[in-house]
C-alpha positions as CSV (number, residue, x, y, z in Angstrom):
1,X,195.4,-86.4,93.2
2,X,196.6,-82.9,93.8
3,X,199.7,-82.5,92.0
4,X,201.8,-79.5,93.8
5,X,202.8,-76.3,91.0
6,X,203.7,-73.0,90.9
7,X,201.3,-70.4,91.9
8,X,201.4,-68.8,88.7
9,X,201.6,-71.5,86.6
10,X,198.5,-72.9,88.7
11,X,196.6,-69.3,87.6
12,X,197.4,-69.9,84.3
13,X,196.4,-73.5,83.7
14,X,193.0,-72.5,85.9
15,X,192.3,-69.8,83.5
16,X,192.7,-71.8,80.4
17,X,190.9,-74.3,81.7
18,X,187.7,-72.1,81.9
19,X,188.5,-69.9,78.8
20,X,185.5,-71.7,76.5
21,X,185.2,-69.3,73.7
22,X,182.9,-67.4,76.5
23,X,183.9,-67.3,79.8
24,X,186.8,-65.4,78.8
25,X,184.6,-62.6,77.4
26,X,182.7,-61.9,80.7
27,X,184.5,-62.9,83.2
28,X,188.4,-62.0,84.3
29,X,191.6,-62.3,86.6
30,X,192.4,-58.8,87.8
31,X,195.9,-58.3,89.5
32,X,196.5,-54.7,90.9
33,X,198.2,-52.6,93.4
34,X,196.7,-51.6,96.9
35,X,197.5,-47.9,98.7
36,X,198.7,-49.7,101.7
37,X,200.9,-50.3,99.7
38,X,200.3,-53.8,98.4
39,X,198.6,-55.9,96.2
40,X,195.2,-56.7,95.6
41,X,193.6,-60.1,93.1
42,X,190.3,-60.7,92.1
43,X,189.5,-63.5,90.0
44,X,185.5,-64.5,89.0
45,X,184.6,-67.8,89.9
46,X,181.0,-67.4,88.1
47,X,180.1,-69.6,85.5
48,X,183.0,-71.9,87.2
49,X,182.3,-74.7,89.7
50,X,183.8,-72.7,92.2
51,X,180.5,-70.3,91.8
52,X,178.7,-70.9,94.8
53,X,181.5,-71.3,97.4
54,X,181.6,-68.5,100.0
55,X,184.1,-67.9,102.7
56,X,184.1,-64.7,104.7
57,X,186.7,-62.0,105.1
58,X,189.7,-63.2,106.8
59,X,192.5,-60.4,108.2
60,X,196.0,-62.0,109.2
61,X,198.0,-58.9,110.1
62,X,201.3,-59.3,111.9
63,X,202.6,-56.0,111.4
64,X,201.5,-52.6,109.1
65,X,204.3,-53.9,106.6
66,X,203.1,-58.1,107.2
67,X,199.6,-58.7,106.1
68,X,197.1,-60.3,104.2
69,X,193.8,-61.1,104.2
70,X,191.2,-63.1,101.6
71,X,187.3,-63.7,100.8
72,X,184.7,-65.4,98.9
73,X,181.7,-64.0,98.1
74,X,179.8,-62.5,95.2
75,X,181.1,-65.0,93.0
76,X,184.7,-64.0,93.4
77,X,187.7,-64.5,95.2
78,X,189.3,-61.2,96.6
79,X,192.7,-61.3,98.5
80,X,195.1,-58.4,99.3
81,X,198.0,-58.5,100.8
82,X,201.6,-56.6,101.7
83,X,203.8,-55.3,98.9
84,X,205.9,-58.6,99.0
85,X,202.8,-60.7,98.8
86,X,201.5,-60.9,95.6
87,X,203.1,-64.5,95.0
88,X,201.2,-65.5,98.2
89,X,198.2,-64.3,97.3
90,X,198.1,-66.5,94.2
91,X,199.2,-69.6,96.7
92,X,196.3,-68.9,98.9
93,X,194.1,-69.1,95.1
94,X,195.8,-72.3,94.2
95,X,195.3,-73.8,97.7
96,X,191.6,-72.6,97.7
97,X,191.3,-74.6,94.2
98,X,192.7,-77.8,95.5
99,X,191.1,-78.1,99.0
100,X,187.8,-77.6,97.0
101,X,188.6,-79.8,94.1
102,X,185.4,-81.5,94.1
103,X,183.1,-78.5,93.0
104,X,185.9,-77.8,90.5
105,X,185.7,-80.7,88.7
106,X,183.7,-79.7,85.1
């Protein structure tokens, strides 16, 4: 059952849930900002069950000032987006999680 949370709350719990005394060590959640200007996440999926999902680059861009756009690959998940979306960014995470729930059962 997929139980509906916050974005960051849903970050948080994910990362906890794969801190193991190593993961945290080598792998990591990196939020920054984007020249555009935006913001930009990239969070590791390696050593997750998430590892070997890929989904190519995807663009949505309404406007110079309305845009987003999000991968997999490389054993990460990259998304940047507009200056107002950095909440969205970690929505499209969370809903990435869920509709793949069964590789990210451990």
């Amino acid at each position: 059952m997929l139980i509906s949370m916050d974005a960051v709350e849903f970050l948080q719990n994910w990362y906890l849930q794969n801190c193991d005394g190593e993961w945290e060590h080598e792998f990591s959640i990196q939020i920054y900002t984007v020249d555009n200007p935006g913001w930009g996440i990239s969070i590791d999926l390696a050593g997750t069950p998430l590892e070997e999902i890929v989904k190519p680059y995807t663009l949505i861009e309404n406007d110079e000032n309305d845009w987003y756009g999000w991968s997999v690959s490389e054993q990460k998940f990259e998304a940047c987006g507009d200056a107002g979306k950095l909440k969205y960014l970690m929505e499209i995470f969370r809903d990435f999680v869920q509709a793949n729930s069964t590789h990210s059962e451990k």
